[in-house]
C-alpha positions in Angstrom: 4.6 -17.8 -13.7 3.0 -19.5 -10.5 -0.5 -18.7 -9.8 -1.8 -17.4 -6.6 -2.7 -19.5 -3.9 -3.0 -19.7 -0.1 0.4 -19.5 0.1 1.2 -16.4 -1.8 3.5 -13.2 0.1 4.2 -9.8 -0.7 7.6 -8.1 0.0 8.4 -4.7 0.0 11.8 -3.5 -0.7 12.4 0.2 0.5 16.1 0.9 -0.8 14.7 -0.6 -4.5 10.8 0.6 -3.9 9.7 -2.6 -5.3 6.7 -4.9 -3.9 6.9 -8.3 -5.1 4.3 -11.3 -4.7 5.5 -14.6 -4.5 3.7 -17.9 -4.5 5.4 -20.7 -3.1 9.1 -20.6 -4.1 7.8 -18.4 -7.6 7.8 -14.9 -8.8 4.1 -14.0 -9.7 4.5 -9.9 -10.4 6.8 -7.1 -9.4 5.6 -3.6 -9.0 7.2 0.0 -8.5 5.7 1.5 -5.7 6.3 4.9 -4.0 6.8 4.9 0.0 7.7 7.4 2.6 9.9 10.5 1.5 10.9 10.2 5.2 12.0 6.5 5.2 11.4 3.7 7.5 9.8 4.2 10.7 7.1 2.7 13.2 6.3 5.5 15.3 2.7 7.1 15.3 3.2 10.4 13.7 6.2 9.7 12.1 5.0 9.8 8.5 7.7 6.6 7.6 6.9 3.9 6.5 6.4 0.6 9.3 9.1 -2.2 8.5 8.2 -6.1 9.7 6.2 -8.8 9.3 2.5 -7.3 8.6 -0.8 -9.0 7.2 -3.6 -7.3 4.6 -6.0 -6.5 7.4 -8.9 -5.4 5.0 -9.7 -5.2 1.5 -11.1 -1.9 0.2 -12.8 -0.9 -3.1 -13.6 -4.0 -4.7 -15.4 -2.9 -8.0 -14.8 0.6 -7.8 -13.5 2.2 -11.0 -9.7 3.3 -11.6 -8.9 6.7 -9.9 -12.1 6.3 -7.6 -11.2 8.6 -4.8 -11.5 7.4 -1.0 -11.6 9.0 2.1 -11.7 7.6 5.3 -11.1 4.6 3.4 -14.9 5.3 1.9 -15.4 6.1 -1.7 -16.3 9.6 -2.4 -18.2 9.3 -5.3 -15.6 11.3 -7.6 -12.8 10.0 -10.2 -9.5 11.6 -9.8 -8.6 14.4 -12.5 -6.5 17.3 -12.8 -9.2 19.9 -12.0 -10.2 17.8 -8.8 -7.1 17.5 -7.7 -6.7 21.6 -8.2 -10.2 22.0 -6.4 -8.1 20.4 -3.5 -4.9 20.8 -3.3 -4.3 19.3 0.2 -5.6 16.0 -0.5 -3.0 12.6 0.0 -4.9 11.1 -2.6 -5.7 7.7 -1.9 -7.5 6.2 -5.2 -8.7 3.0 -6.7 -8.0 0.5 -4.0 -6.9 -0.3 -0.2 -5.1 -2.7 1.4 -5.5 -1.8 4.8 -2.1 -3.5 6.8 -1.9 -4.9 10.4 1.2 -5.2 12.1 2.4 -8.6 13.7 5.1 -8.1 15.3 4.0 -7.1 18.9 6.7 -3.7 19.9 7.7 -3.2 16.8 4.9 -2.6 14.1 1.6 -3.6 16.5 0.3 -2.5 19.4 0.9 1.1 21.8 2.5 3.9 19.8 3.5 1.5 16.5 0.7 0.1 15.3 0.3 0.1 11.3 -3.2 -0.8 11.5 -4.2 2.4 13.8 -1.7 4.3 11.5 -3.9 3.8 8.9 -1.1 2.3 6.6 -2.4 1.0 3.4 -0.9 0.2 -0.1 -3.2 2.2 -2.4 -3.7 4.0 -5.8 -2.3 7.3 -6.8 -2.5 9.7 -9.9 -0.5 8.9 -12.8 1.5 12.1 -12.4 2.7 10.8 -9.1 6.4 9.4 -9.6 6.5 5.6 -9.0 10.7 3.6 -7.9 11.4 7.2 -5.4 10.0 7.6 -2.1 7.5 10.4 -2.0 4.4 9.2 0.2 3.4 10.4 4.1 3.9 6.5 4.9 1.6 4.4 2.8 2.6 2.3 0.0 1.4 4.1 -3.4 0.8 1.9 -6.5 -0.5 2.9 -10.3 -4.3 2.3 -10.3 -4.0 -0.7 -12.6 -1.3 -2.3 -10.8 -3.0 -1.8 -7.3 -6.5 -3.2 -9.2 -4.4 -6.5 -10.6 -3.0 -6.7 -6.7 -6.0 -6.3 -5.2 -7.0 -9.5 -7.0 -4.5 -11.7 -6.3 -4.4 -11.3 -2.4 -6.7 -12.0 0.0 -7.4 -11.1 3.5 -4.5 -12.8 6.1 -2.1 -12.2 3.1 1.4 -11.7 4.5 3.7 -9.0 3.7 7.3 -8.0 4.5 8.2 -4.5 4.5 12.1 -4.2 4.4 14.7 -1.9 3.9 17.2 -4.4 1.6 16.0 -7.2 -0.1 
């Protein structure tokens, strides 16, 4: 496999619910990922999941232990677990790292009412009971902790993505 570099992509299918990150003209990892029950969509409020040309805008939760729980995109303090979880029940659980995403593709994914960034679309961490390869998330893309961890160190700020509906 290549090793990262300046030059490595992510792409994220939504009809296979696979991210993949490339490096030059190599494979470097695939990953199951959850995104939006409701499908692809820009629009603020919609809950879908933004499709285009979009760069990792900021890295969160370097050093943080798996199944660290943010909010806000700040840590918490607590580790994810069955009984938190059943303390609250409401909670879009957003654990062990974020990749915050900016749109760059003025009209469609940045800017007025489709902006990613102020949608606060990230790909992220989620508990192990979550199902990975269906769509199940309010628009973010959700990971396993480990595989958002091993991500989360291969990619760097400016790192480009595309989010696509058929790869």
């Amino acid at each position: 496999m290549t090793e990262p570099g300046p030059e490595t992509h992510l792409i994220v299918d939504l009809s296979s619910q696979r991210l993949r990150v490339l490096a030059g003209s190599g494979a470097l990892r695939e990953y199951s990922v959850s995104t939006a029950t409701r499908g692809a969509g820009e629009m603020t409020g919609s809950r879908q999941t933004p499709r285009g040309q979009h760069v990792i805008r900021a890295k969160i939760g370097a050093g943080a232990p798996p199944g660290a729980v943010f909010v806000g995109r700040r840590p918490t303090g607590e580790i994810w677990s069955p009984e938190l979880a059943a303390r609250f029940p409401a909670r879009d659980w957003i654990l062990s790292r974020i990749l915050w995403l900016s749109g760059t593709e003025v009209g469609r994914n940045r800017l007025g009412n489709v902006d990613t960034m102020r949608r606060y679309i990230y790909i992220h961490g989620t508990p192990a009971l979550e199902p990975m390869g269906v769509a199940a998330s309010h628009g973010c893309i959700r990971m396993r902790n480990s595989d958002v961890i091993q991500l989360f160190d291969l990619v760097n700020v400016g790192t480009r993505i595309l989010i696509q509906e058929d790869a």
